[in-house]
C-alpha positions as CSV (number, residue, x, y, z in Angstrom):
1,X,58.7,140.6,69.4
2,X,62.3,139.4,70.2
3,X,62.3,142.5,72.8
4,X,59.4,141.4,74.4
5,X,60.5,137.7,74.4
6,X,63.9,139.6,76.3
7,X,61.8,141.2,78.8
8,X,59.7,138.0,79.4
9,X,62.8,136.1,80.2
10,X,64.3,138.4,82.3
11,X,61.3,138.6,84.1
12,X,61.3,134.8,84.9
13,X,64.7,134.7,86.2
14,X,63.7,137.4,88.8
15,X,60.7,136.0,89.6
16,X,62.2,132.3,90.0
17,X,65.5,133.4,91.9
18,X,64.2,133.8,95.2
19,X,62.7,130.4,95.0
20,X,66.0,128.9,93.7
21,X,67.6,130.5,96.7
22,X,65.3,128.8,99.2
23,X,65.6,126.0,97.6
24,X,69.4,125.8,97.5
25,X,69.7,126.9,101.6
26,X,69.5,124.2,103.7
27,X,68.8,123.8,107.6
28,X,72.7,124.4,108.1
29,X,72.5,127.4,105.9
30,X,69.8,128.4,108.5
31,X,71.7,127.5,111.3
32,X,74.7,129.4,109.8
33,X,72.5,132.9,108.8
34,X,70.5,132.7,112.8
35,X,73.6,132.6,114.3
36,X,74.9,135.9,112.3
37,X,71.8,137.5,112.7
38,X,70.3,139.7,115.2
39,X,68.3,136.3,116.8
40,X,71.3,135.9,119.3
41,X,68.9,138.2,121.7
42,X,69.2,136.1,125.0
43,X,73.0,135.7,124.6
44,X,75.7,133.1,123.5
45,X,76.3,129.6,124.8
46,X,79.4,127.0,124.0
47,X,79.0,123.4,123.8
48,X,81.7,121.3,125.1
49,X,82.3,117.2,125.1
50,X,84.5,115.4,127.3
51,X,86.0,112.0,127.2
52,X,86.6,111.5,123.6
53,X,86.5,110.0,121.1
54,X,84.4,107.1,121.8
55,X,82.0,105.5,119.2
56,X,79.7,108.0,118.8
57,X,82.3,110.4,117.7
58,X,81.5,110.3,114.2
59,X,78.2,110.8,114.6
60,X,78.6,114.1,117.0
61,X,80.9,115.4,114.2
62,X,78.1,114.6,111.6
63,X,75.3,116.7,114.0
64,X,77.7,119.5,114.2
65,X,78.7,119.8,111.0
66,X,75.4,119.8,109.5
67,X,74.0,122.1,111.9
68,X,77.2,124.4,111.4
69,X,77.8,124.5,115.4
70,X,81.0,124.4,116.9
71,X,82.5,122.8,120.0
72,X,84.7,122.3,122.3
73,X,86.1,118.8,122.7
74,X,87.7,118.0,125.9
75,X,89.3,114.3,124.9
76,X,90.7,111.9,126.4
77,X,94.7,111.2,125.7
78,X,94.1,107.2,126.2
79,X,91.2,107.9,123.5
80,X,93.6,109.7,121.6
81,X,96.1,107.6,121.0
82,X,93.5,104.8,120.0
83,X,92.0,106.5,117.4
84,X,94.1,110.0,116.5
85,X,92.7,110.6,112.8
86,X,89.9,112.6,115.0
87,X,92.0,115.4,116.4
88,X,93.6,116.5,113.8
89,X,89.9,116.5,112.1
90,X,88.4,118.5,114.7
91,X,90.2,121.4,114.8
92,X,90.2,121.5,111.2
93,X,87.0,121.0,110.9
94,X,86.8,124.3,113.2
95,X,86.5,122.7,116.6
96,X,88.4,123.5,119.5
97,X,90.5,120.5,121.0
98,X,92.0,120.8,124.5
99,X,92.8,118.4,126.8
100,X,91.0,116.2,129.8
101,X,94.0,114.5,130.9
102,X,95.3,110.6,129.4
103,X,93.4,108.1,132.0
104,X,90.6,110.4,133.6
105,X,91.6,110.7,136.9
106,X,90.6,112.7,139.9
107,X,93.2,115.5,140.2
108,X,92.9,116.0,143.5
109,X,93.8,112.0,144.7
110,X,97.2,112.3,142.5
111,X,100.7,113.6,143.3
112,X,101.8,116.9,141.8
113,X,104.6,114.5,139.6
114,X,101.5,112.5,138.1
115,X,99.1,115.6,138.0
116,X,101.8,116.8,135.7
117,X,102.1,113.7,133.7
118,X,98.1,113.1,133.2
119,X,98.5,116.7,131.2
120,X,101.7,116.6,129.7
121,X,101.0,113.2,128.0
122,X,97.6,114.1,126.5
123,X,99.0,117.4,125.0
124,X,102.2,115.1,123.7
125,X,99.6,112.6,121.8
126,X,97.0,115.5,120.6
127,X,100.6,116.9,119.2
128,X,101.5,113.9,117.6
129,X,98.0,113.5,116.3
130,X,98.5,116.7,114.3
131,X,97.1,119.4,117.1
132,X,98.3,122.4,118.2
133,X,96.2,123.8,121.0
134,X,95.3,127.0,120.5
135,X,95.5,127.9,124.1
136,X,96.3,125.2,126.8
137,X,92.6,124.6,128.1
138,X,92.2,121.8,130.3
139,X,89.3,120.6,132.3
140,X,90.0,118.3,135.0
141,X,87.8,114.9,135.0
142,X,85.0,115.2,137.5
143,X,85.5,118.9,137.3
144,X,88.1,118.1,140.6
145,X,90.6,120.4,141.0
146,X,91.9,121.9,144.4
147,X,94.0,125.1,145.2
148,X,97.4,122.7,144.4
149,X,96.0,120.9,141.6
150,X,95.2,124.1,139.5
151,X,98.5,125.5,141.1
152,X,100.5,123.1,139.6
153,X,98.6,122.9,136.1
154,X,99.7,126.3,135.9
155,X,103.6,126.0,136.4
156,X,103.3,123.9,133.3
157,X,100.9,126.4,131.1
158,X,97.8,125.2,131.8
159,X,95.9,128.4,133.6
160,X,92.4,127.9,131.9
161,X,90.8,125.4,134.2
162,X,87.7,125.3,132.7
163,X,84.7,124.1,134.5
164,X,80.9,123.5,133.2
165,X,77.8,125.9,133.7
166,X,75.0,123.0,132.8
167,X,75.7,119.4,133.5
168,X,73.3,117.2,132.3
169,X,74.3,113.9,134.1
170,X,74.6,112.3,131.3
171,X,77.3,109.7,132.2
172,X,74.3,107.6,133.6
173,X,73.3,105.2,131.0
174,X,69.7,105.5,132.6
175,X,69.4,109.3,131.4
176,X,67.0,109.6,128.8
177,X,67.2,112.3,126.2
178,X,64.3,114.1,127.3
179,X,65.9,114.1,130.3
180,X,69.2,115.7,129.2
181,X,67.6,117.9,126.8
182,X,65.7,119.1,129.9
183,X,68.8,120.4,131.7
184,X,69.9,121.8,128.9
185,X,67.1,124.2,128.7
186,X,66.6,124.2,132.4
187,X,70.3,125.9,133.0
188,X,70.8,128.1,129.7
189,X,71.7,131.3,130.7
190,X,73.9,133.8,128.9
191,X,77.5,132.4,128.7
192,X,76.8,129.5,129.9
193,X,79.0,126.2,129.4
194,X,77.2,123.1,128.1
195,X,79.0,119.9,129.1
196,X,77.9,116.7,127.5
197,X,79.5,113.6,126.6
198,X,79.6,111.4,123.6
199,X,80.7,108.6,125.3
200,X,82.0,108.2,128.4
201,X,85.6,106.6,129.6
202,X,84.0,105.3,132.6
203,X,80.7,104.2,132.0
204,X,78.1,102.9,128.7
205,X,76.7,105.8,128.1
206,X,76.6,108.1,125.3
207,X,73.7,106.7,123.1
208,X,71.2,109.2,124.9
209,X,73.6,112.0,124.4
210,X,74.1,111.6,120.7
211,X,70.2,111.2,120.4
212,X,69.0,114.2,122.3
213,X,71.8,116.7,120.5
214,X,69.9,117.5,117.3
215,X,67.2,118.9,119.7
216,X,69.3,120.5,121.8
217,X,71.0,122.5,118.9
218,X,67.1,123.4,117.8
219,X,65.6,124.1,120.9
220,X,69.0,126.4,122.3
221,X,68.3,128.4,118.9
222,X,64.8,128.9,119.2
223,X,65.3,130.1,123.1
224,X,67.4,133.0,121.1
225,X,70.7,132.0,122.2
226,X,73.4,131.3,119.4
227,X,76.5,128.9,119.7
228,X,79.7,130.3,120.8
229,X,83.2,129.1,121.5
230,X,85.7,129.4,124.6
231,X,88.6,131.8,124.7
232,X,91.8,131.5,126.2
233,X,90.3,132.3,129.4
234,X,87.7,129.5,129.1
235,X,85.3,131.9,129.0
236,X,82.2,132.4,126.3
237,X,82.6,134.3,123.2
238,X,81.0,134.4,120.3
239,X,81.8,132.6,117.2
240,X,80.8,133.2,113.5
241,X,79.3,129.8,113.0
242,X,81.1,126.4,111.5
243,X,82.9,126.1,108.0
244,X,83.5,122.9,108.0
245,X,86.0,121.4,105.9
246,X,85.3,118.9,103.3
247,X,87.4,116.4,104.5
248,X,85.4,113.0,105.0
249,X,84.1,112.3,109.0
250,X,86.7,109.9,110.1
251,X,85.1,106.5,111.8
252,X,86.4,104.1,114.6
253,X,89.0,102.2,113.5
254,X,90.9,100.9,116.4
255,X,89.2,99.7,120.2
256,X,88.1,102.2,121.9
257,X,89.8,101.8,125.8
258,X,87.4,102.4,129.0
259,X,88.2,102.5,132.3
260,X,86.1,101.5,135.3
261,X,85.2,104.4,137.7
262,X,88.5,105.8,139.2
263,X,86.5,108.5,141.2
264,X,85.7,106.0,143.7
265,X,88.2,103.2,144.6
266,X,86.8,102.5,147.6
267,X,89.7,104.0,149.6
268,X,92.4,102.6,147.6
269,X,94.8,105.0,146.1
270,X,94.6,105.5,142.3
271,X,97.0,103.7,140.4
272,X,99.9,105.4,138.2
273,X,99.0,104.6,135.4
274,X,95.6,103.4,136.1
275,X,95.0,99.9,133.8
276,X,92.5,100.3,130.9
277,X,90.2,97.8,129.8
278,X,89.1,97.6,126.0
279,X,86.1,97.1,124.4
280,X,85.9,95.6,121.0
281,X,82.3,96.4,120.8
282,X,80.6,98.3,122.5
283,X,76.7,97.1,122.9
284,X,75.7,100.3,122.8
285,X,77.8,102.2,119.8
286,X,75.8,102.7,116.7
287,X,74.9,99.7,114.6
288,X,77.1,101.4,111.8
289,X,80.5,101.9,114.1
290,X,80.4,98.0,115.1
């Protein structure tokens, strides 16, 4: 009797594991198994942000994290400096944070002196913010960046000048997420770079963005593309999902700064330094980050 009672219960637990594994795994776990699994047949694909961290930082960290996908962050040294408990977090959280220059300028309206400055002062806050590149990235705001630019970028380190394969125009507070999810999908292609924005320096947007990503992350995956990261090169390679840490997803604390649109001046020269405004609030961060 007692043997049979042995057999009985060893039966349930191999009949019940299974369903105790599926119901342990959740969608990251998914995420996490897809992306190490033979489903990556139409290639590998890196998401990248620029212009960070703005209010809807937190919540871009959240997506990611739960959908294990990581990311190239491209932020802002004015940004920084306002709010540096997200660098540090980033990378830890296994992101990759390089730089996109301290006020957003174009590159090619500067001097070689202040081209120099724009990158040296972002990498000297990310630094004091607790980041060590692990290669010196950098992509130039507006993607501008002319023969001299990228020359002199280079005397100082900087030789990954890293462009975007799929804009989404995002920056325009009108695009809807349908709308950017549909240039997502529109321009995948093996190796491609995804730029997107989770609030912009120069303009309200971001709330679209933010709203469309959890899509984006489902509908790249079931096009059978899986989420890389960049190399040193700024080129695609593939990446063995997101461990995040379990360090808490740090919020806004401080204002975040915003500039009005330097690409056009309308003829006048940029300024060195270029004079922020602030916003307080911002009408369109999340209800929970005002």
């Amino acid at each position: 009797m007692r043997r049979i009672q042995r057999e009985i219960a060893v039966l349930a637990a191999v009949v019940c594991l299974p369903f105790a594994a599926v119901a342990a795994a959740t969608p990251a776990q998914a995420a996490t198994a897809s992306d190490r699994s033979s489903s990556c047949r139409s290639g590998w694909v890196a998401l990248t942000f620029d212009d960070g961290p703005s209010f809807y930082r937190p919540r871009t960290l959240q997506i990611l994290r739960s959908t294990r996908v990581p990311a190239a962050f491209f932020d802002v040294g004015m940004r920084v400096a306002a709010n540096p408990q997200f660098a540090a977090f980033e990378a830890r959280d296994g992101h990759l944070v390089l730089n996109h220059t301290y006020y957003h300028p174009n590159l090619n309206k500067l001097t070689p002196a202040a081209v120099r400055k724009e990158v040296l002062d972002t990498e000297a806050v990310l630094r004091a913010a607790g980041v060590r590149m692990s290669f010196k990235g950098v992509r130039p705001p507006f993607l501008a960046a002319n023969a001299k630019v990228r020359a002199e970028m280079a005397e100082i380190g900087y030789r990954a000048v890293i462009g975007a394969d799929v804009i989404t125009n995002d920056s325009n507070a009108a695009t809807t997420p349908a709308k950017i999810r549909s240039a997502v999908f529109q321009g995948l292609a093996p190796g491609a770079v995804v730029l997107l924005h989770d609030g912009n320096i120069d303009t309200p947007a971001g709330a679209s963005a933010v709203t469309a990503l959890p899509s984006i992350v489902r509908g790249i995956h079931a096009r059978g593309y899986c989420f890389g990261t960049l190399d040193r090169n700024g080129k695609v390679v593939t990446a063995d999902g997101l461990t995040p840490s379990t360090s808490r997803i740090p919020q806004i604390i401080n204002p975040v700064p915003y500039l009005p649109l330097i690409e056009e001046l309308r003829g006048k020269p940029p300024q060195d330094p270029p004079q922020p405004y602030v916003i307080v609030r911002s009408p369109h961060a999340p209800a929970g980050d005002r």
